[in-house]
C-alpha positions as CSV (number, residue, x, y, z in Angstrom):
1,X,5.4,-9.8,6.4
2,X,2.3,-8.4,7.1
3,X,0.5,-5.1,5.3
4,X,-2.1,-2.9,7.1
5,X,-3.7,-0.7,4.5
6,X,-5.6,2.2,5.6
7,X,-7.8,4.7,4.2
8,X,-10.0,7.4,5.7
9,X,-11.4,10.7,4.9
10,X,-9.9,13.7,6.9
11,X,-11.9,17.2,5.9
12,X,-9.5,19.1,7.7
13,X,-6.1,18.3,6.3
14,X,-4.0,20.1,8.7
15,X,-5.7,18.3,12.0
16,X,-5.0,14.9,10.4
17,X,-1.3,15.9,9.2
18,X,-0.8,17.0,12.9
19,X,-2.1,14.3,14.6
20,X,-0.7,12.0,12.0
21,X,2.9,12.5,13.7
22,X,2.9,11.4,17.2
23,X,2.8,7.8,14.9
24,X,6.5,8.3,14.9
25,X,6.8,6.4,18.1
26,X,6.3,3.2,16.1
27,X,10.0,3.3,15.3
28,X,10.5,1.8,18.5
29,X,8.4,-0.8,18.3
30,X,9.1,-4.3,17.9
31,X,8.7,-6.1,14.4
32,X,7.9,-3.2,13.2
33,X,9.2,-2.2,9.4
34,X,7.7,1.2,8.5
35,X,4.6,2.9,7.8
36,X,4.1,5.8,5.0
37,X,1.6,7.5,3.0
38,X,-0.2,10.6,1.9
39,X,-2.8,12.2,0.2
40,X,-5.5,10.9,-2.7
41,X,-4.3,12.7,-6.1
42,X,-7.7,12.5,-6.7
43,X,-9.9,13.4,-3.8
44,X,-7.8,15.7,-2.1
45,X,-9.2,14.9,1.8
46,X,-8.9,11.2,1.1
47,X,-5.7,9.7,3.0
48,X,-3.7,6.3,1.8
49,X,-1.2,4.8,4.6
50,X,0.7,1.9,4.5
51,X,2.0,-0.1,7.6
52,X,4.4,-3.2,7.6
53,X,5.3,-5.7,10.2
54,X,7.7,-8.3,10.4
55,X,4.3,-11.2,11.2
56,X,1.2,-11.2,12.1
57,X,2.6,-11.8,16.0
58,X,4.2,-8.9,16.1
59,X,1.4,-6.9,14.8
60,X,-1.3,-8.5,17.0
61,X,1.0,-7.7,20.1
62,X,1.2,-3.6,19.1
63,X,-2.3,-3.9,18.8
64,X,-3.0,-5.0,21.8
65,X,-0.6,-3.1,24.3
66,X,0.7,-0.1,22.5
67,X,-1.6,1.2,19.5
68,X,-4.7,2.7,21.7
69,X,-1.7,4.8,23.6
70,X,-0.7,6.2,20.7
71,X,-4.0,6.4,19.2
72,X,-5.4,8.6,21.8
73,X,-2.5,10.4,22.5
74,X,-2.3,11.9,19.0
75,X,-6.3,12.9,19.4
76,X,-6.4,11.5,15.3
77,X,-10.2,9.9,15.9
78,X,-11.2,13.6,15.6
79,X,-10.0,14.0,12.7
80,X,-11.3,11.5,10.2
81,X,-14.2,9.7,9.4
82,X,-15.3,6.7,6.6
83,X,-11.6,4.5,8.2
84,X,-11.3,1.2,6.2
85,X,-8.3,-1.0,6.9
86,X,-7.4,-4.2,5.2
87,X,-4.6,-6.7,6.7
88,X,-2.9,-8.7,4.0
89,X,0.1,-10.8,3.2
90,X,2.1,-10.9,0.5
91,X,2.1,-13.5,-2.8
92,X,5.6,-14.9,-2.6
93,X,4.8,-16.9,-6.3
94,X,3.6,-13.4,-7.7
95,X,7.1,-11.3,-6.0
96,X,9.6,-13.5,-4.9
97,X,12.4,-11.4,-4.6
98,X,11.1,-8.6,-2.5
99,X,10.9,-8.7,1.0
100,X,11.6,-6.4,4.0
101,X,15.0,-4.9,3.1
102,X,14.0,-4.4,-0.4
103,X,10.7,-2.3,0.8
104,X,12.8,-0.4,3.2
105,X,15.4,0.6,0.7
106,X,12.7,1.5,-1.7
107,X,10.8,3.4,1.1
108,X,14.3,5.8,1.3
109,X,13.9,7.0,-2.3
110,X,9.9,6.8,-3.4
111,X,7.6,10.1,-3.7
112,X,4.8,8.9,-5.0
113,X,2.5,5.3,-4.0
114,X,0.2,3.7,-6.0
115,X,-2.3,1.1,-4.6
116,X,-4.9,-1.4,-6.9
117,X,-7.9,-2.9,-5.1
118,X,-8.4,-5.8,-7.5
119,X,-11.8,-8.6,-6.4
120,X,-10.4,-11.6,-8.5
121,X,-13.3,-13.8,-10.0
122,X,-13.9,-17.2,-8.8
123,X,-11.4,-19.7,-10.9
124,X,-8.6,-16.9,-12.0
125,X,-6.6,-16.2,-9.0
126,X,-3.7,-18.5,-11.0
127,X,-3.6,-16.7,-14.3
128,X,-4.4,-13.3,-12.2
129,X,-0.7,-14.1,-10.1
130,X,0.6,-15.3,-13.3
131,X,0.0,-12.3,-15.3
132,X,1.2,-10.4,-12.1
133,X,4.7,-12.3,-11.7
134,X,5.5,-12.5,-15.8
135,X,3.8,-9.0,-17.0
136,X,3.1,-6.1,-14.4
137,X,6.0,-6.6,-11.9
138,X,8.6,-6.6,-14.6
139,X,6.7,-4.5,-16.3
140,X,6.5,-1.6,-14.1
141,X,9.8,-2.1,-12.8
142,X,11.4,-2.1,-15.9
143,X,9.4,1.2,-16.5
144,X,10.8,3.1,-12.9
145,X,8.7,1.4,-10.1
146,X,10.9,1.5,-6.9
147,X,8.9,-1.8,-5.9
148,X,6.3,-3.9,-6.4
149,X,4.0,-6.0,-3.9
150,X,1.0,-8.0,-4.9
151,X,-0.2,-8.7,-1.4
152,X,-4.0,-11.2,-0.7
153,X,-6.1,-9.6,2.0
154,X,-6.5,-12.2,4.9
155,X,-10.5,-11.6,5.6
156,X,-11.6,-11.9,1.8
157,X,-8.9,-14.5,-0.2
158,X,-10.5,-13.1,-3.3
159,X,-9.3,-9.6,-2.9
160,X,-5.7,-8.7,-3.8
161,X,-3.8,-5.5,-3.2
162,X,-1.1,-4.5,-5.6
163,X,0.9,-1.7,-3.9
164,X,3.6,0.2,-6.1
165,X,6.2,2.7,-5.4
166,X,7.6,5.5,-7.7
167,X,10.3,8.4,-7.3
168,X,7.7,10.7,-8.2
169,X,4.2,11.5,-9.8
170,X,6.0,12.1,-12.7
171,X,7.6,8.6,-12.9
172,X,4.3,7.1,-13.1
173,X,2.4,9.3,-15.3
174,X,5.3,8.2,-17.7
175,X,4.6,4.9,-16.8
176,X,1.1,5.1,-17.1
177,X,1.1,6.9,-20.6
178,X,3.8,4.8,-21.5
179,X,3.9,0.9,-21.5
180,X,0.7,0.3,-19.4
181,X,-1.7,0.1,-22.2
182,X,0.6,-2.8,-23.7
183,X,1.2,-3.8,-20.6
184,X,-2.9,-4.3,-20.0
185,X,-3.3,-5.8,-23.5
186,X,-0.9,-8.4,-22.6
187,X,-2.1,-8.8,-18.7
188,X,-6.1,-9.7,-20.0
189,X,-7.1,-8.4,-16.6
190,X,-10.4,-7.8,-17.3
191,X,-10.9,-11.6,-17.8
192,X,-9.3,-11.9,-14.1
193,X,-11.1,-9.2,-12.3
194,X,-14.5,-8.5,-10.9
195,X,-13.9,-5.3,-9.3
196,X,-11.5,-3.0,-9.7
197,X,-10.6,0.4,-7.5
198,X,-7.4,2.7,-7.1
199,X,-5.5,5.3,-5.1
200,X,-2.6,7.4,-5.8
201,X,-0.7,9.5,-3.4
202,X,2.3,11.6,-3.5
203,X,4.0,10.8,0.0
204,X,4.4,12.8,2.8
205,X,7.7,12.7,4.1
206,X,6.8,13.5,7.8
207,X,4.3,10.5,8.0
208,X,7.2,8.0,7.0
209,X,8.5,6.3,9.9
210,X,10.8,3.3,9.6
């Protein structure tokens, strides 16, 4: 399975939210699983969306002979600036039970995403996936996560992605001023990571395409 990640800036939020919809056409596409997202919690003209594919084959081959019809036809370039998009994979030894049906099904009943941008330090990607498979995945899933995905970007091996889904915003505040800070005592992250950055969006059902 493959992960596109995108994130933009759109000043106008009712251009983008247009524009955004003429993506429903990727339904029809082949190996395509869904795409979803929404707006920054806290910078309120910054986008998060999420694509899946079935493989890297299938995504290359949208790319190159259906994605710049779409593109154009929806007129989105005009509406957002600052675009960063990250292709990555997911860590089968971090989440080994979730895969395509799982994320679909979860997809169906999640409101809210949450998204960590973590830059692992040289020599603690193992205890980094460790501390992911034994203490945050069961961890927020024992808390109300929909799903969990620790996913590797595929330009920079030392960046990971660890993509969340909640029923609501209100399902992971009490997450989040619940069993996270135990969570983090137990997780040492801070030996693990270099960098870390975050988004938060409640989704917007109209952008969800599967």
């Amino acid at each position: 399975m493959i992960f596109k990640v995108m994130t933009c800036r759109a000043p106008d939020r009712q251009a983008f939210d247009r524009a955004q919809r003429p993506w429903a056409a990727l339904g029809r596409v082949n190996g395509f699983i869904a795409q979803f997202g929404g707006w920054d919690t806290a910078k309120p003209d910054r986008v998060l969306l999420l694509a899946l594919w079935h493989d890297l084959a299938a995504y290359d081959a949208f790319m190159r002979a259906e994605h710049d019809t779409i593109h154009e036809g929806s007129s989105q370039a005009r509406t957002y600036e600052n675009l960063e998009t990250t292709l990555a994979e997911p860590i089968d030894t971090a989440c080994p039970d979730h895969g395509a049906p799982e994320l679909t099904a979860a997809i169906r009943s999640a409101g809210f995403i949450r998204m960590a941008s973590c830059e692992v330090r040289p020599g603690r990607a193992e205890h980094f996936l460790e501390a992911q498979r034994t203490v945050w995945n069961p961890g927020m899933l024992g808390a109300g996560a929909l799903a969990v995905w620790p996913v590797r970007s595929r330009a920079d091996t030392s960046r990971y992605l660890v993509v969340s889904l909640w029923e609501s915003a209100e399902a992971h505040e009490r997450y989040r001023t619940g069993v996270f800070a135990e969570l983090r005592r137990r997780a040492q992250p801070d030996a693990d990571l270099r960098t870390l950055r975050g988004w938060a969006a409640s989704l917007v059902p109209e952008w969800t395409v599967r």
